[in-house]
FIMAR-472633 format. One record per atom (N, C-alpha, C): residue number from 1; x negated, y negated, z negated; residue in one letter; atom name. Coordinates in steps of 0.05 Angstrom, whole numbers. Layout:
N
+-----+--------+--------+--------+---+----+
|   k |      u |      v |      w | r |  a |
+-----+--------+--------+--------+---+----+
| NUM |      X |      Y |      Z | A | CA |
...
+-----+--------+--------+--------+---+----+
This chain:
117
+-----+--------+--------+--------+---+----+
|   k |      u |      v |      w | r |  a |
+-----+--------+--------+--------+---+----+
|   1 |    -17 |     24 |      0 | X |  N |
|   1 |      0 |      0 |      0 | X | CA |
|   1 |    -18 |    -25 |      0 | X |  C |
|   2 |    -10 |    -47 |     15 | X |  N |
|   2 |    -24 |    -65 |     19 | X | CA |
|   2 |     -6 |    -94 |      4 | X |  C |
|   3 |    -17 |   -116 |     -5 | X |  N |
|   3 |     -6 |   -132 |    -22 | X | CA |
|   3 |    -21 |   -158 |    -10 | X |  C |
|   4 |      4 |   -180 |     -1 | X |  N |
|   4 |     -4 |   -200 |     15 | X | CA |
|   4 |      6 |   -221 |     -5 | X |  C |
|   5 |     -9 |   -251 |     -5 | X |  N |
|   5 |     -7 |   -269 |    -19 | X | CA |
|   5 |     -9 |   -296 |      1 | X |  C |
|   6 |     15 |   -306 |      6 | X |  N |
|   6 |      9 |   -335 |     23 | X | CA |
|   6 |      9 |   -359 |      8 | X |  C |
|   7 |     -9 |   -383 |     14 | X |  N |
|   7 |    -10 |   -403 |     -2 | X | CA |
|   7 |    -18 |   -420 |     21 | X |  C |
|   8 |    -19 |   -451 |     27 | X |  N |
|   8 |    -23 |   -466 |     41 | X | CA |
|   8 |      0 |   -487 |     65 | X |  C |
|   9 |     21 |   -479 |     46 | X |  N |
|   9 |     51 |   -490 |     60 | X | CA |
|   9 |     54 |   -519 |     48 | X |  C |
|  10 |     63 |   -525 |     64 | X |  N |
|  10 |     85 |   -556 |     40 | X | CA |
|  10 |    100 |   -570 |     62 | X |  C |
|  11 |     95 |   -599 |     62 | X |  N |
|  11 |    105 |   -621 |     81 | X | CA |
|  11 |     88 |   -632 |    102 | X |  C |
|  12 |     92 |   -632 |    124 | X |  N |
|  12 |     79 |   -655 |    139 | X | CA |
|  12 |     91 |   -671 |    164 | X |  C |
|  13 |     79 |   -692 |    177 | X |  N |
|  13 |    100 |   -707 |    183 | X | CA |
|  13 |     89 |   -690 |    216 | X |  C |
|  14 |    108 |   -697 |    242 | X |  N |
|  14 |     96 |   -687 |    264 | X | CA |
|  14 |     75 |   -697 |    272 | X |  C |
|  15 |     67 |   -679 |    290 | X |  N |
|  15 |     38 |   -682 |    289 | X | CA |
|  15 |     19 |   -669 |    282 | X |  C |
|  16 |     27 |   -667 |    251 | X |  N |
|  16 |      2 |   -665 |    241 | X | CA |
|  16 |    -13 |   -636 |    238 | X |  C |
|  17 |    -28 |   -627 |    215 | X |  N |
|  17 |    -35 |   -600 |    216 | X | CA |
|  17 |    -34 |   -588 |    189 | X |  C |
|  18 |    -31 |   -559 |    183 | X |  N |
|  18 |    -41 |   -547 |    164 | X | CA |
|  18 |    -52 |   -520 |    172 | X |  C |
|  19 |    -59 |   -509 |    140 | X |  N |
|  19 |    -78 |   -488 |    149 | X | CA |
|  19 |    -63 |   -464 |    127 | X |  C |
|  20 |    -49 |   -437 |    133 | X |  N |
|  20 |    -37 |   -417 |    117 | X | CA |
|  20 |    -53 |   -398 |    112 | X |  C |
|  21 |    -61 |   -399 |     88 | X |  N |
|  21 |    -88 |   -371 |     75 | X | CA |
|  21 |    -59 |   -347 |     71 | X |  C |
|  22 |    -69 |   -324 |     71 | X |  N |
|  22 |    -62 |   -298 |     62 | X | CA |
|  22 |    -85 |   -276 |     54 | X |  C |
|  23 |    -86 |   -271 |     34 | X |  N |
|  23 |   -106 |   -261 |     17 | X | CA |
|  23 |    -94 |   -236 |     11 | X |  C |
|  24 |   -105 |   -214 |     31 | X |  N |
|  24 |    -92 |   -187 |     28 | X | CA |
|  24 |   -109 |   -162 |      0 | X |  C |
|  25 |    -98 |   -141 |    -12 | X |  N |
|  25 |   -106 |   -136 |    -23 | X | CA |
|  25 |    -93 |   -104 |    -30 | X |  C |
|  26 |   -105 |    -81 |    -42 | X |  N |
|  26 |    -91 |    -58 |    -36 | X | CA |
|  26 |   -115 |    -46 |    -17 | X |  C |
|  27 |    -99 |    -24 |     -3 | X |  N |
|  27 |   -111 |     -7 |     19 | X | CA |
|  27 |   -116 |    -24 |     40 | X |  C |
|  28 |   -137 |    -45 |     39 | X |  N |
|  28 |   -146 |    -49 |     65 | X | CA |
|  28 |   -159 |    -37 |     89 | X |  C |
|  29 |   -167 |    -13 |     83 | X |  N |
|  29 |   -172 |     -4 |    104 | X | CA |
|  29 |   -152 |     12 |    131 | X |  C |
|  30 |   -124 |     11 |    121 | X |  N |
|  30 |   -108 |     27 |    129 | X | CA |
|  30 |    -93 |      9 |    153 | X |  C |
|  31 |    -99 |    -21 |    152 | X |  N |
|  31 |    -86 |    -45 |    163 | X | CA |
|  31 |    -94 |    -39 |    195 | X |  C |
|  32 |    -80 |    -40 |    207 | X |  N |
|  32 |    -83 |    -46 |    236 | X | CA |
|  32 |    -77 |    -67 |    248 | X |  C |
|  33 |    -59 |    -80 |    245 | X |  N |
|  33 |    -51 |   -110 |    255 | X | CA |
|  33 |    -43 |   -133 |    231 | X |  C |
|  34 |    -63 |   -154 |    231 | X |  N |
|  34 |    -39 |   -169 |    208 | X | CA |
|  34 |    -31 |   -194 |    229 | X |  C |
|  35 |     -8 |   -204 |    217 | X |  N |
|  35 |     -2 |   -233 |    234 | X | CA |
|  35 |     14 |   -242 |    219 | X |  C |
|  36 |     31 |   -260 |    228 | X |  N |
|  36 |     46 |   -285 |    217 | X | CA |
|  36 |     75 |   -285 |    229 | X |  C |
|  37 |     92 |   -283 |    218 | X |  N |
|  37 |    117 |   -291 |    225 | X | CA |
|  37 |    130 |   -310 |    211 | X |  C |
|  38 |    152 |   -316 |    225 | X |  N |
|  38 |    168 |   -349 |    207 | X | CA |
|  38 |    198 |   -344 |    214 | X |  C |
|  39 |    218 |   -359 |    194 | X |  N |
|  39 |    247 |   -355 |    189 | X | CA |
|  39 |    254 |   -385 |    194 | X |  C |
|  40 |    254 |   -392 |    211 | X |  N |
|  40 |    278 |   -422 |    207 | X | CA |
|  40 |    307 |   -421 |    200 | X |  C |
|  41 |    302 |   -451 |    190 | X |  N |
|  41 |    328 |   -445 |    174 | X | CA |
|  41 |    358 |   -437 |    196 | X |  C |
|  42 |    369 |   -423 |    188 | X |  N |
|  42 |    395 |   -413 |    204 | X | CA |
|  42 |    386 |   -392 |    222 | X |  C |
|  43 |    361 |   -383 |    224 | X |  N |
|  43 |    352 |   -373 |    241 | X | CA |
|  43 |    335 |   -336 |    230 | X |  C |
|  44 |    334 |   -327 |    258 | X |  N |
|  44 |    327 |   -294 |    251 | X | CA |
|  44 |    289 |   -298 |    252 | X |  C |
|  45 |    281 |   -280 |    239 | X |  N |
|  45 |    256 |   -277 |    237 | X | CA |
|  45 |    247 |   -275 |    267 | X |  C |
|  46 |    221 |   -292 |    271 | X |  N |
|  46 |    214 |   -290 |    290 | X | CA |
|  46 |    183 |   -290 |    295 | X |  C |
|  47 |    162 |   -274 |    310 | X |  N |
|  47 |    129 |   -269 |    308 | X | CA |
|  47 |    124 |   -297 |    321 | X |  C |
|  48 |     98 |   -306 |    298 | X |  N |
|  48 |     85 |   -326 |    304 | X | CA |
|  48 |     59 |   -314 |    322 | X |  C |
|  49 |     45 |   -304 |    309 | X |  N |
|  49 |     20 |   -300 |    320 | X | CA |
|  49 |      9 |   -266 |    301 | X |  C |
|  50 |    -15 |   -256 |    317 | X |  N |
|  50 |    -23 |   -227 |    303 | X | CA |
|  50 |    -44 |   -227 |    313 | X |  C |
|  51 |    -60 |   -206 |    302 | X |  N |
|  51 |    -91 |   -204 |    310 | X | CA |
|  51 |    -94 |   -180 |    295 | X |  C |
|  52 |   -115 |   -164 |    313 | X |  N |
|  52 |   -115 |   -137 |    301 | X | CA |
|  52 |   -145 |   -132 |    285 | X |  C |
|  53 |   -146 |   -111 |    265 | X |  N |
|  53 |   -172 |   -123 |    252 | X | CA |
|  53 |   -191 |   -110 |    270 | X |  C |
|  54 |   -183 |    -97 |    286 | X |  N |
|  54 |   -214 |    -87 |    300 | X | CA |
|  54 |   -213 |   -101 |    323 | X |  C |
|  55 |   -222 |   -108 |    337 | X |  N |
|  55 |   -236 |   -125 |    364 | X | CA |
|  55 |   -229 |   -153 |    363 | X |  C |
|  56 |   -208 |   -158 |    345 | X |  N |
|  56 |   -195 |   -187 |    340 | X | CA |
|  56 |   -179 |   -196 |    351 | X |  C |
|  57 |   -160 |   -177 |    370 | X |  N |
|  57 |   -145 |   -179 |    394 | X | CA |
|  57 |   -124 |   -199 |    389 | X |  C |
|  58 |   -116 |   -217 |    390 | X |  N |
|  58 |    -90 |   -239 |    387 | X | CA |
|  58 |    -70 |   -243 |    393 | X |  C |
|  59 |    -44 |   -243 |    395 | X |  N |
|  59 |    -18 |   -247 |    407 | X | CA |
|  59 |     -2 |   -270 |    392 | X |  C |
|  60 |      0 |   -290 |    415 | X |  N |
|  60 |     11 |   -317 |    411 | X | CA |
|  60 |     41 |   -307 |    407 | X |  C |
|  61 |     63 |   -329 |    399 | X |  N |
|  61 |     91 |   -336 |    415 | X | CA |
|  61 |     79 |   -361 |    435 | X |  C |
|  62 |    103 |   -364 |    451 | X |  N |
|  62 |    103 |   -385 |    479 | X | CA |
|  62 |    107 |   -404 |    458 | X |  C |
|  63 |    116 |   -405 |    446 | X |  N |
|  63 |    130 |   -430 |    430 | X | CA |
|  63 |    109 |   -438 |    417 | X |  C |
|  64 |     81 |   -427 |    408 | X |  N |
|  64 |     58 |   -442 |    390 | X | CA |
|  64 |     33 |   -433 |    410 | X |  C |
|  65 |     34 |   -425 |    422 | X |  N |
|  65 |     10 |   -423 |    443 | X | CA |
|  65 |     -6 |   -451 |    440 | X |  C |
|  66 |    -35 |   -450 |    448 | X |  N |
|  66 |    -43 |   -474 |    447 | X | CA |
|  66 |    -42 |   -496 |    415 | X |  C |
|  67 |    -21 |   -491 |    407 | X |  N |
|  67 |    -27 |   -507 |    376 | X | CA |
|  67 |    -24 |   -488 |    349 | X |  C |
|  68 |    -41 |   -466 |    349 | X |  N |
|  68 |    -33 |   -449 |    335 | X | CA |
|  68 |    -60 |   -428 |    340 | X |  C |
|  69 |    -72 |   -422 |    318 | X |  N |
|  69 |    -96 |   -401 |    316 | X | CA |
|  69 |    -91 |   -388 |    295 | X |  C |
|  70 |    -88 |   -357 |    300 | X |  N |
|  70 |   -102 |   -337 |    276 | X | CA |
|  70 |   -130 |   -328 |    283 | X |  C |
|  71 |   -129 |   -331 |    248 | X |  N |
|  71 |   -167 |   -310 |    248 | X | CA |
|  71 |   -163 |   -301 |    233 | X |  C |
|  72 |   -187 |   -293 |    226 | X |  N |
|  72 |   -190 |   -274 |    194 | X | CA |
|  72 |   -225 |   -272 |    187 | X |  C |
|  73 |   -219 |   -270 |    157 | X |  N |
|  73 |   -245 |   -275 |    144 | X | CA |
|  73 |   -241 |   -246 |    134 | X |  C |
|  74 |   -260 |   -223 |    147 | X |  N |
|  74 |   -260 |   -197 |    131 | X | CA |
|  74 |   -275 |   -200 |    113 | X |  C |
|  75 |   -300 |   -212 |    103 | X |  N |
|  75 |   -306 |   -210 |     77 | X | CA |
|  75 |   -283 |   -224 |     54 | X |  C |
|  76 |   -274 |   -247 |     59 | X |  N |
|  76 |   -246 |   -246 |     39 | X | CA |
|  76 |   -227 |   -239 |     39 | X |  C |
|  77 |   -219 |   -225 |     62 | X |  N |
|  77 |   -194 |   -198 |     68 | X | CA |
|  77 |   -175 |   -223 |     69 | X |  C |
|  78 |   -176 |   -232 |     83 | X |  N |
|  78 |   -155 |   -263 |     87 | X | CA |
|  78 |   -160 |   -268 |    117 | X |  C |
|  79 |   -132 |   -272 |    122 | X |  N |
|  79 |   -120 |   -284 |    151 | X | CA |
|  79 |   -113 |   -309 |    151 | X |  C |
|  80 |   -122 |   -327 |    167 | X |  N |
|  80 |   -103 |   -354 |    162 | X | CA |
|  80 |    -91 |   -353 |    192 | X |  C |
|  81 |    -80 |   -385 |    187 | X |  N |
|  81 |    -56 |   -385 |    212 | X | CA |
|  81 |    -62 |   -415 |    219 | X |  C |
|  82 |    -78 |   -434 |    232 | X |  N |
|  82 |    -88 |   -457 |    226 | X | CA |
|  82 |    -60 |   -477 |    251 | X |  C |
|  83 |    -51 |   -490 |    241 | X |  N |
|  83 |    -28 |   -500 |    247 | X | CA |
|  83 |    -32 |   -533 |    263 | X |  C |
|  84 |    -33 |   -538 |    282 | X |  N |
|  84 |    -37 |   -563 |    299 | X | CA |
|  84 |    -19 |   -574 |    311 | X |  C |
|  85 |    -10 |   -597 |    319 | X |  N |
|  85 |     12 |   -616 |    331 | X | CA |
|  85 |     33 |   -607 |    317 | X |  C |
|  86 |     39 |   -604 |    295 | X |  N |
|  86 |     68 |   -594 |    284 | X | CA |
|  86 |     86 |   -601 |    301 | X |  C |
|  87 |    116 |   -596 |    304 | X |  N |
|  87 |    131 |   -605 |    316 | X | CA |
|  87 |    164 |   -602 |    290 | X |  C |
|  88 |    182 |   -609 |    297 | X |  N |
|  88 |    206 |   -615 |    275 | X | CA |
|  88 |    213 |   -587 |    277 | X |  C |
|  89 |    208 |   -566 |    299 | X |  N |
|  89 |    218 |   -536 |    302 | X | CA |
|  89 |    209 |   -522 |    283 | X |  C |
|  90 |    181 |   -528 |    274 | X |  N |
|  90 |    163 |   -508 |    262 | X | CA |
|  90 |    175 |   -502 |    234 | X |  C |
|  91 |    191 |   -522 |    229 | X |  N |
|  91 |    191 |   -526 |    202 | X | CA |
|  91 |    213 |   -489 |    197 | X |  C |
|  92 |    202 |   -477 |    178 | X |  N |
|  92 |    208 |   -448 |    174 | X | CA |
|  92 |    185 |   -433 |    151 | X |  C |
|  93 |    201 |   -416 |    132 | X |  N |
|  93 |    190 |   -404 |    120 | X | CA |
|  93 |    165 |   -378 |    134 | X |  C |
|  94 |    141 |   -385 |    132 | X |  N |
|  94 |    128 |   -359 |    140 | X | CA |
|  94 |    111 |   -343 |    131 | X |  C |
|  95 |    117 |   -319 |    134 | X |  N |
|  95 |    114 |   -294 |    122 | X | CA |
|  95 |     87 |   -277 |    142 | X |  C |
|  96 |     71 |   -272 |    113 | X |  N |
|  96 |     45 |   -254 |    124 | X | CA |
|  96 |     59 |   -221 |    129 | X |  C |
|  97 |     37 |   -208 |    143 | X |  N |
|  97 |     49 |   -184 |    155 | X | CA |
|  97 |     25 |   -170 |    162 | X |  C |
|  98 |     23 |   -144 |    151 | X |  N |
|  98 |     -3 |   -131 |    159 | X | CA |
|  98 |     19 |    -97 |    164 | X |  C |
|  99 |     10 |    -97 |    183 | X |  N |
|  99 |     17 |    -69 |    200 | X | CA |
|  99 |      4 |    -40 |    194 | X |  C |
| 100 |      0 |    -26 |    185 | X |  N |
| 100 |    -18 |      2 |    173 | X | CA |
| 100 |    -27 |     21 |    204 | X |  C |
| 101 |    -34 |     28 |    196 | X |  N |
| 101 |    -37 |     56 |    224 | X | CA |
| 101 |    -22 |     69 |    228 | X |  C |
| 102 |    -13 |     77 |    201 | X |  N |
| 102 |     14 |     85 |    197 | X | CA |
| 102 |     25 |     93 |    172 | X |  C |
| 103 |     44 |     87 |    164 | X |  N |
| 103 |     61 |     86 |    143 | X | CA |
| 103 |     83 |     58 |    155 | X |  C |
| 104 |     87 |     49 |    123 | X |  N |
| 104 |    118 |     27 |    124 | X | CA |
| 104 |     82 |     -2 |    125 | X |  C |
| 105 |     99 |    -22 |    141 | X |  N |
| 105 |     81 |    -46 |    135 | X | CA |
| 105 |     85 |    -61 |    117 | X |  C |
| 106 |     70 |    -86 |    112 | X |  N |
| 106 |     74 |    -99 |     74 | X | CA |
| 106 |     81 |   -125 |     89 | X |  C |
| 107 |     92 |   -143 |     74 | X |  N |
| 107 |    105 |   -171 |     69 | X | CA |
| 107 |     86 |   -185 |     54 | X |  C |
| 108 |     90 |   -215 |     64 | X |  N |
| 108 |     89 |   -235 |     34 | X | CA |
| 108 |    108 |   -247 |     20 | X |  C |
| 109 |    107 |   -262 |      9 | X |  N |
| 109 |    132 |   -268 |    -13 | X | CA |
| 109 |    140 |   -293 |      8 | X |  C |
| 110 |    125 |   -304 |     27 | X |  N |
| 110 |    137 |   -329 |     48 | X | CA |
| 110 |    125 |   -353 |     30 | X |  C |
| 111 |    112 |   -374 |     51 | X |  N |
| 111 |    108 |   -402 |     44 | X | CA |
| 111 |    130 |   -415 |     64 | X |  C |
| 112 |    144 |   -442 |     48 | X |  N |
| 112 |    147 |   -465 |     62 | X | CA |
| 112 |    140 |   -481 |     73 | X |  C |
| 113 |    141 |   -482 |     97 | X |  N |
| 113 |    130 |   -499 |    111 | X | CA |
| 113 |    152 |   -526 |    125 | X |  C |
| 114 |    148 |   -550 |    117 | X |  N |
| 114 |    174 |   -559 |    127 | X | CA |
| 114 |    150 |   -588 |    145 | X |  C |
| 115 |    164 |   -602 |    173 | X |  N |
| 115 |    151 |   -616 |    182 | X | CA |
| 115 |    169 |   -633 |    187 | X |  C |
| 116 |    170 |   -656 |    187 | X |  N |
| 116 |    194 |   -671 |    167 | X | CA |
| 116 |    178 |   -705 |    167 | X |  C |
| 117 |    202 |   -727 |    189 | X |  N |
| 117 |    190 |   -756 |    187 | X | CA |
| 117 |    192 |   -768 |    160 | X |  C |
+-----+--------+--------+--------+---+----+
């Protein structure tokens, strides 16, 4: 079982940027994909971005392409999600996500992210 912790959400106006740590912990070695997904409000869960831990392989949405990077720091078993040109859409709760090889995959508890004049 793997145990995800997101921190780095709040307010910003458009435009601007932030940066979403997830600090995984548990069976890391069992992880195959982690990424980022987000819930707007009224809205169904939907994939932001993923990256797999071996080769680093990446998968955007159309919707953050270009203002939107994951990486990951394997020596601190943390993924971030570095967040650029916000726009008023972005604004959505998002949730870390690490994929296993196989078994059930793990959650985070969700940061806020709201982007807001």
């Amino acid at each position: 079982q793997v145990q995800l912790v997101e921190s780095g959400g709040g307010l910003v106006q458009p435009g601007g940027s932030l940066r979403l740590s997830c600090a995984a912990s548990g069976s890391i070695s069992s992880i195959f994909i982690l990424g980022w997904y987000r819930r707007p409000p009224g809205k169904a869960r939907e994939l932001v971005a993923t990256i797999t831990t071996s080769g680093s392989t990446t998968v955007y949405a159309d919707s953050v392409k270009g203002r939107f990077t994951i990486s990951k720091d394997n020596a601190k078993k943390t993924v971030y999600l570095q967040m650029n040109s916000l726009k008023l859409e972005d604004t959505a709760v998002y949730y870390c996500y690490a994929r296993p090889y196989s078994g059930l995959s793990s959650w985070g508890q969700g940061t806020q992210v709201t982007v807001s004049s």
